[in-house]
C-alpha positions as CSV (number, residue, x, y, z in Angstrom):
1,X,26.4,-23.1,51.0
2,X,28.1,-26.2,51.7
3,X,31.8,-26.7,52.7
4,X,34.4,-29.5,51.7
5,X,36.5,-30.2,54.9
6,X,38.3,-33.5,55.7
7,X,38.0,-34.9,59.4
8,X,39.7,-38.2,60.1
9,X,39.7,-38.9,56.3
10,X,35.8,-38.4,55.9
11,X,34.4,-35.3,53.6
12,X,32.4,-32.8,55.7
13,X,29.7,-31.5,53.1
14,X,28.0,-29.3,55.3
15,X,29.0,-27.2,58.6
16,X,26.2,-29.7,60.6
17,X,28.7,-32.6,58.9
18,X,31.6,-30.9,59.8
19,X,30.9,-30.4,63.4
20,X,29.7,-33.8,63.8
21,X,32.7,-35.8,62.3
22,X,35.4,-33.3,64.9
23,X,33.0,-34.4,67.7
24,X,33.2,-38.1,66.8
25,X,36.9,-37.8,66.2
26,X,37.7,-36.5,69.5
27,X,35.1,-38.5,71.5
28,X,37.1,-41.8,69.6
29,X,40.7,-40.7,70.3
30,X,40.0,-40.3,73.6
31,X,38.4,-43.3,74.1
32,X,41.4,-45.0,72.3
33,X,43.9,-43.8,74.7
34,X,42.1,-44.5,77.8
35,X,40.9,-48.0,76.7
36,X,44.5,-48.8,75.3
37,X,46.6,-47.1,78.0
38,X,44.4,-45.6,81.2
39,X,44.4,-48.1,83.8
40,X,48.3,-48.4,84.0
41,X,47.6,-44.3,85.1
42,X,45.2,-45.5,87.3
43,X,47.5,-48.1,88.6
44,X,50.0,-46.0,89.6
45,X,47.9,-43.6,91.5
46,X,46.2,-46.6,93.1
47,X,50.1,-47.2,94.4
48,X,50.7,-43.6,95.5
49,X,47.8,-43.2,97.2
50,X,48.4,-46.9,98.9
51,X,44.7,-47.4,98.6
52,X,42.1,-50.8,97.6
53,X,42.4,-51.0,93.9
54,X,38.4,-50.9,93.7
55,X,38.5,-47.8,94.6
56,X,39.6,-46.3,91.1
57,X,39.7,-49.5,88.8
58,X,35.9,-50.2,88.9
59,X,34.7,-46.7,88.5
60,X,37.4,-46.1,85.7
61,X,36.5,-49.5,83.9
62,X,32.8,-48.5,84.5
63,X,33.1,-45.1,82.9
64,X,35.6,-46.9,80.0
65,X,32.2,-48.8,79.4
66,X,29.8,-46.2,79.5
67,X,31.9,-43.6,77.0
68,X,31.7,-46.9,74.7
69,X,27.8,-47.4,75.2
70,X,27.4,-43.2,74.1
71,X,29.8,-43.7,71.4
72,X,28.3,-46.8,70.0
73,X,24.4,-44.8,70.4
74,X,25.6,-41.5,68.8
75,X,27.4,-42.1,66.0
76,X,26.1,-43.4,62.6
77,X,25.7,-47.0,60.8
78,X,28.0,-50.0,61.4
79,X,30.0,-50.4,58.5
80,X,31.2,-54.2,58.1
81,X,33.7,-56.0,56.0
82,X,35.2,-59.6,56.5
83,X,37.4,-58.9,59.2
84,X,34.8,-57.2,61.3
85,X,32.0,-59.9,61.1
86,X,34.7,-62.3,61.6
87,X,35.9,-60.2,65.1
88,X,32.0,-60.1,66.0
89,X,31.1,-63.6,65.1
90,X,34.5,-64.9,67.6
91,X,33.4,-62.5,70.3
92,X,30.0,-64.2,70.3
93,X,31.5,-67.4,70.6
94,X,33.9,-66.1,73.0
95,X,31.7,-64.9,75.5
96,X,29.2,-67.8,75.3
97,X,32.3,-70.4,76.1
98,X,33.2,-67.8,79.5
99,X,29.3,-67.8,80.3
100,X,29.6,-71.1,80.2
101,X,32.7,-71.6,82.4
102,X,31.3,-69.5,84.9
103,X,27.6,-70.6,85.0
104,X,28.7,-74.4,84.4
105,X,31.5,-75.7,85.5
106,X,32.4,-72.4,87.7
107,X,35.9,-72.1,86.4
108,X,37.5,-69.9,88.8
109,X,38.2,-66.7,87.0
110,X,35.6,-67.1,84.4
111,X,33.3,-64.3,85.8
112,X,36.5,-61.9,85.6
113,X,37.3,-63.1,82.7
114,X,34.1,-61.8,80.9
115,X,34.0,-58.6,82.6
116,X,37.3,-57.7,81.9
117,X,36.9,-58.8,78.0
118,X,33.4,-56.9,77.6
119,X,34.4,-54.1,79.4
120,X,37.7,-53.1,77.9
121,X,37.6,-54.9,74.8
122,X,34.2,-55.5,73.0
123,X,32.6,-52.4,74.0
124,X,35.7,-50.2,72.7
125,X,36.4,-52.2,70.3
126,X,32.8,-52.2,68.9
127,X,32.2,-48.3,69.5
128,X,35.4,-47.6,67.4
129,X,34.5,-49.9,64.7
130,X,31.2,-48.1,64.3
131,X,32.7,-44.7,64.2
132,X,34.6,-45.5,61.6
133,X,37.4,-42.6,61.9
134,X,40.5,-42.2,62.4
135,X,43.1,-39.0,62.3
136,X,46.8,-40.4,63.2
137,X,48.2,-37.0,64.5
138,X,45.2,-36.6,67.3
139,X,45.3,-40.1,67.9
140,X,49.4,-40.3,68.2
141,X,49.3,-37.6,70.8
142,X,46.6,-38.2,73.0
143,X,47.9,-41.9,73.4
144,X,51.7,-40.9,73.8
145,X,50.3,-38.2,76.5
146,X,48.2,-40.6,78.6
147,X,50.6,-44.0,78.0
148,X,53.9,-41.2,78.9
149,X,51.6,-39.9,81.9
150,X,51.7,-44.2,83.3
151,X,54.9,-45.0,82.4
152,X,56.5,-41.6,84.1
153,X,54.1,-41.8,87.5
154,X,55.4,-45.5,87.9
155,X,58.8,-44.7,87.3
156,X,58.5,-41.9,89.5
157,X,56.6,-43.1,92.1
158,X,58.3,-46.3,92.4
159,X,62.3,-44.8,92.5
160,X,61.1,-41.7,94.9
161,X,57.6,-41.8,95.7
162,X,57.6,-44.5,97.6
163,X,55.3,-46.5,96.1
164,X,57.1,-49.5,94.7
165,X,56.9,-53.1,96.3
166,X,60.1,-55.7,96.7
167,X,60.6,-57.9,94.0
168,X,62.9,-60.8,93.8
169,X,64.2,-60.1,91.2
170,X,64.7,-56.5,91.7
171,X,62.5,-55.1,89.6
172,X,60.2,-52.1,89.2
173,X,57.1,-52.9,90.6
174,X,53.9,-50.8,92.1
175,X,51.7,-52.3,94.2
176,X,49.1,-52.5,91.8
177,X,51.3,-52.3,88.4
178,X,53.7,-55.1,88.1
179,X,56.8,-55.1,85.8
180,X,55.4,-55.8,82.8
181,X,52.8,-53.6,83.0
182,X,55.4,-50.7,83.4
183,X,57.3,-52.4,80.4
184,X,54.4,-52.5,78.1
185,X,52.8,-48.9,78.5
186,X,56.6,-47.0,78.2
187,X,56.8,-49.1,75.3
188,X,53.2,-47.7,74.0
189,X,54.7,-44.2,74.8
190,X,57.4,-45.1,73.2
191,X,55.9,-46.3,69.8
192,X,53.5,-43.0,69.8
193,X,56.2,-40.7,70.2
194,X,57.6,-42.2,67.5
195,X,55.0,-41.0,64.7
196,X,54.6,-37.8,66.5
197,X,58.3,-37.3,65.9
198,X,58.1,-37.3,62.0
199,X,55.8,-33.9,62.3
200,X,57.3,-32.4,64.7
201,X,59.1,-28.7,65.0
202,X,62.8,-28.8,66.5
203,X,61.8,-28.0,69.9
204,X,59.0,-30.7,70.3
205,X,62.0,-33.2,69.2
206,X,64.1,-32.1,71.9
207,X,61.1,-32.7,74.2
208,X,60.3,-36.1,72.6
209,X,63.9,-36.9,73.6
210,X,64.0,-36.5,77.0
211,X,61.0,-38.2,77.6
212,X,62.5,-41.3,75.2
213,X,64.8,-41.1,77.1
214,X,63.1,-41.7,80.3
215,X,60.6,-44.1,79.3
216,X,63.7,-46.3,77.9
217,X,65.0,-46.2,81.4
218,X,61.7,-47.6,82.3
219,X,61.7,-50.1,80.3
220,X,65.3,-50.8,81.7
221,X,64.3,-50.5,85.4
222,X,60.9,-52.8,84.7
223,X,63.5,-55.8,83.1
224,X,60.5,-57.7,81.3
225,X,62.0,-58.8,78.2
226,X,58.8,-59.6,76.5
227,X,57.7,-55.5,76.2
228,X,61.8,-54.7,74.9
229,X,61.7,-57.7,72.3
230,X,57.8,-56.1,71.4
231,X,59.9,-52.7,70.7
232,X,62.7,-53.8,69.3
233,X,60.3,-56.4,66.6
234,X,58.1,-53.1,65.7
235,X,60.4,-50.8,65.1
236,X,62.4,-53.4,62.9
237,X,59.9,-54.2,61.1
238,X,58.8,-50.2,60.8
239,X,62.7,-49.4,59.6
240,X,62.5,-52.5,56.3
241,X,58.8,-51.6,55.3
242,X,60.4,-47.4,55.1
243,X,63.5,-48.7,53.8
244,X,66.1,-47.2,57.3
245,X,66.9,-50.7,58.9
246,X,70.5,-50.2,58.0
247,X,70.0,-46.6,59.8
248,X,68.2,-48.2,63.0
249,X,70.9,-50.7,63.2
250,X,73.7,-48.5,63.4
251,X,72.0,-46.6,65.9
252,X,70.8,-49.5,68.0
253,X,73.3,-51.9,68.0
254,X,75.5,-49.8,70.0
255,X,72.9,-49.5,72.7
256,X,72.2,-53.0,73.2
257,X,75.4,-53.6,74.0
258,X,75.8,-50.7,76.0
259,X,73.0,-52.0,78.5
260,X,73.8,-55.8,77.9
261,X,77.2,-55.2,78.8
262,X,75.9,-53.7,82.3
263,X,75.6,-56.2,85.0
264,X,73.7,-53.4,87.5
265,X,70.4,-53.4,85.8
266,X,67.7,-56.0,86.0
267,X,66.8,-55.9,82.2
268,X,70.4,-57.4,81.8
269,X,70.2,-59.6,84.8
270,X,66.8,-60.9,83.4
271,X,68.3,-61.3,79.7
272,X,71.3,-63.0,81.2
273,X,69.6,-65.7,83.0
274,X,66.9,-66.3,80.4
275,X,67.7,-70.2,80.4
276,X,67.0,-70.3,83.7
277,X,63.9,-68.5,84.1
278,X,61.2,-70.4,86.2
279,X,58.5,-68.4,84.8
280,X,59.6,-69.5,80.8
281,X,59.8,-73.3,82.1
282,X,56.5,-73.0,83.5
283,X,54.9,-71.8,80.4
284,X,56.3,-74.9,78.5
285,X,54.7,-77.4,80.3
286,X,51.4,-75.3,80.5
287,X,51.2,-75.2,76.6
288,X,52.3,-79.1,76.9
289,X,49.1,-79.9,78.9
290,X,47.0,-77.5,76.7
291,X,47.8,-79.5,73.8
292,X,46.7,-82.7,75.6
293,X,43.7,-81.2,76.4
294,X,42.7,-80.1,73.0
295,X,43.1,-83.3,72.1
296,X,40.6,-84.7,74.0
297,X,38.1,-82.3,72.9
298,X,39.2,-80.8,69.7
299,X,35.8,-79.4,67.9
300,X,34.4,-77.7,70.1
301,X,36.9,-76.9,72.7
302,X,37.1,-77.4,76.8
303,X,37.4,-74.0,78.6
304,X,38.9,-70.9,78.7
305,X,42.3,-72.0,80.5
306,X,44.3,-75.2,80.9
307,X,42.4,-77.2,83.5
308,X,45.7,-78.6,85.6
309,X,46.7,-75.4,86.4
310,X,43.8,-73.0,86.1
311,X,45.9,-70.6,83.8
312,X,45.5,-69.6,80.6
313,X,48.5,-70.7,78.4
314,X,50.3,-67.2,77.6
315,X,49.4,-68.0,73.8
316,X,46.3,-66.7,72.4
317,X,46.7,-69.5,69.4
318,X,46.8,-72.3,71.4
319,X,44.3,-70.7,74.0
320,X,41.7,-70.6,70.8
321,X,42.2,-73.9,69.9
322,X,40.9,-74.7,74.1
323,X,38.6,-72.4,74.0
324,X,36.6,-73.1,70.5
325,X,38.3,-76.3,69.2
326,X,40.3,-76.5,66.3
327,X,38.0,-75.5,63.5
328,X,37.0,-72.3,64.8
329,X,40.9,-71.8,66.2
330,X,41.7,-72.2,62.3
331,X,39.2,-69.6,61.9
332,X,40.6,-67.2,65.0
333,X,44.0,-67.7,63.3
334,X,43.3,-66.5,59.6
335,X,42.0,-63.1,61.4
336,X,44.8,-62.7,63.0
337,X,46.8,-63.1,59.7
338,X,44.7,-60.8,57.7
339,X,45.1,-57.9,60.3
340,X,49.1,-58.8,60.0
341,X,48.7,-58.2,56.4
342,X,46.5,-54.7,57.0
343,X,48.9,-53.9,59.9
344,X,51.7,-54.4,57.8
345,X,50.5,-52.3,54.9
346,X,49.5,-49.4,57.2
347,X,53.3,-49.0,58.4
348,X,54.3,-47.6,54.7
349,X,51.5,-45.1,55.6
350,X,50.2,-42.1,57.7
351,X,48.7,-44.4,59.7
352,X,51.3,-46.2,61.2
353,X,50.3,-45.8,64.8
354,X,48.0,-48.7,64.1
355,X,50.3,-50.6,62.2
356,X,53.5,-50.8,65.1
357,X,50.5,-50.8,68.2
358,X,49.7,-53.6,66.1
359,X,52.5,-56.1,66.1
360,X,53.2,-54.5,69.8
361,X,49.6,-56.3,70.8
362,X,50.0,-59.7,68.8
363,X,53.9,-60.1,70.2
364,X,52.7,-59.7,74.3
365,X,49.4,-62.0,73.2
366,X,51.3,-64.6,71.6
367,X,54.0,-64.6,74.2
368,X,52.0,-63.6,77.4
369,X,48.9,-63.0,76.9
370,X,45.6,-64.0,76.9
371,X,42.2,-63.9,74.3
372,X,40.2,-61.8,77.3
373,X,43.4,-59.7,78.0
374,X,44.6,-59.1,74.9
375,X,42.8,-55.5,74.2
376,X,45.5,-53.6,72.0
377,X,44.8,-56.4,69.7
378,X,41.4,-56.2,69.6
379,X,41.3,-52.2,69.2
380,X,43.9,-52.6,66.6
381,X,41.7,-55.2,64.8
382,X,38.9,-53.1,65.2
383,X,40.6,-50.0,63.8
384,X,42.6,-51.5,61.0
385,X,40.0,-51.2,58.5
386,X,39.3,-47.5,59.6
387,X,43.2,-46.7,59.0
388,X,43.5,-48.9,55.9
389,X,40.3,-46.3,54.4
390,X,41.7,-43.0,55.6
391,X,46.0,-44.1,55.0
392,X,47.8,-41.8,52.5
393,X,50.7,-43.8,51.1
394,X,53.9,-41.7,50.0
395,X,53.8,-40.6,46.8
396,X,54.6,-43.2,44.0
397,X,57.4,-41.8,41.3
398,X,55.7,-39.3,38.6
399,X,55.4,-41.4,35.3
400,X,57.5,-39.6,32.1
401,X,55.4,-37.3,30.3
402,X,53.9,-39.0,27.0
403,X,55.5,-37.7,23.5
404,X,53.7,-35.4,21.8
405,X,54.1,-35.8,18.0
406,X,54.4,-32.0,16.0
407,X,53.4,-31.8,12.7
408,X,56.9,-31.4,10.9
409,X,57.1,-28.3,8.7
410,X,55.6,-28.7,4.6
């Protein structure tokens, strides 16, 4: 006797099948949330503990790795399409140029550099990609639990824990989880809660609201502009796709101005001297010099970072075009655009989360980040195809019933 259950979109046929797929789906979601989310938990322990870093990174990264390796050996055939031999066939390249950086030229930072990309995004990335599943409420909540969980223990434990460092700027900062940081997992809480709010009963909302609530003051308290500009772009662009933006505004508006109006937060003090920032100026001339150096070397590229400074650029585009050369940048580039086009599909569906976590990624890569760093990107790339199988899109308006013709009376 067989049964017909569906777990993370998939039909279970028999009880073994059944069994298998809930396994697989729990082992994934869990993986998801500590790849995407962990180490900012980790972080903030690290700073409460006032302990060497090593201590917990390298075994958490370590066992990040190794719950990839038995995903990846457990679960069933690889299931490719273009996007995902494109991602695999840029990884390749990607770790041969940082092999090459480190073996070769020894670019400082190049044997980080690989570690950190195998480790947190290729091996993830990869094991998700073969499990092919995906189940948005399960996913939502684990990932809004463990992203609240760093977000909450930084804010905490930098305003009364005593855990948090000077900044100049005065910032919230953790000894091992700097501003941005903070910034970008509340607004990962943030963006999870949000599809867990659509489901939820009355008293989980009031409960999703006080944690909002907190995890905007985070964001506040953290004043990194690039993780509020990543929220406020996402759930923009979530409002027009559901047809609410007018909704959102009204609702918004008024608290932008509230905060911007403030002059005793550093999100305000940050926004306010945004022509002045060092740190933007720097950034400039960084991308300047990348461009020069792409130029002397534009087919098959010249490092990993921008050789006057030893930095990558804060631009994953321009990064690719060092890093490969221009044709396979081109290349890097239309992947990026066909996972905007998935990602943008998914947000008119139950599987959002993948959609906002998405634009979230390709917003902090673009502006901040960098090819080995940028993991929610990778993950979402990964995972796209997964949502875009299992996504149930809202009901299209019933067509009019067809005219029967009745034989008229003789």
């Amino acid at each position: 006797m067989t049964t017909n259950a569906i777990v993370g979109g998939l039909p279970a046929r028999s009880p073994v099948d059944f069994r298998y797929l809930k396994r697989v789906l729990n082992r994934c979601a869990m993986l998801f949330a500590l790849d995407l989310f962990g180490y900012p938990v980790v972080g903030s322990v690290i700073s409460l503990l006032q302990i060497d870093s090593r201590t917990l990174s390298v075994p958490f990264r370590v066992s990040v790795a190794l719950f990839s390796i038995w995903i990846i050996l457990t679960t069933r055939r690889l299931k490719l399409d273009g996007l995902r031999r494109l991602m695999l066939i840029i990884w390749f390249l990607y770790i041969i140029r940082l092999v090459h950086d480190w073996l070769g030229p020894a670019l400082q930072g190049a044997d980080y550099a690989l570690e950190f990309f195998v480790v947190t995004s290729v091996l993830p990335g990869f094991a998700l990609m073969k499990a092919h599943v995906y189940q948005q409420s399960r996913f939502a909540l684990i990932g809004f639990v463990i992203a609240s969980a760093g977000a909450l223990l930084g804010l905490f434990g930098g305003l009364f824990g005593g855990a948090a460092i000077e900044d100049p700027s005065g910032r919230l900062s953790l000894a091992a989880l700097n501003p941005v940081s903070l910034g970008n997992q509340a607004t990962s809480a943030f963006l999870c809660g949000l599809v867990l709010w659509r489901g939820a009963k009355t008293r989980h909302r009031i409960v999703l609201t006080g944690i909002f609530a907190l995890l905007f003051g985070c964001l506040v308290l953290a004043g990194s502009k690039g993780p509020v500009l990543q929220l406020m772009v996402c759930l923009a662009l979530w409002a027009l796709r559901r047809g609410f933006l007018l909704r959102l505004g009204l609702l918004g508006v008024p608290v932008a101005v509230v905060i911007l109006a403030s002059s005793s937060n550093p999100l305000a003090d940050r926004l306010a001297q945004a022509g002045d920032d060092s740190s933007t100026v720097d950034r400039v001339v960084m991308i300047s010099d990348s461009l020069d150096q792409i130029s002397d070397s534009p087919l098959v590229g010249s490092a990993f970072v921008e050789l006057n400074s030893g930095f990558y650029p804060h631009n994953i585009f321009v990064e690719a075009g060092l890093a490969f050369g221009v044709p396979v940048a081109l290349a890097f580039a239309w992947m990026i655009f066909v996972g905007v086009r998935r990602a943008w599909v998914t947000l008119k569906t139950d599987c959002d989360l993948l959609g906002l976590l998405f634009f979230a990624g390709l917003l902090d890569a673009t502006l901040a980040g960098s090819i080995y760093g940028m993991t929610q990107l990778w993950v979402m790339l990964a995972m796209l195809p997964a949502g875009a199988a299992f996504a149930v899109r809202p009901a299209a308006r019933p067509l009019p019933p067809v005219p029967t013709l009745t034989p008229s009376p003789v």
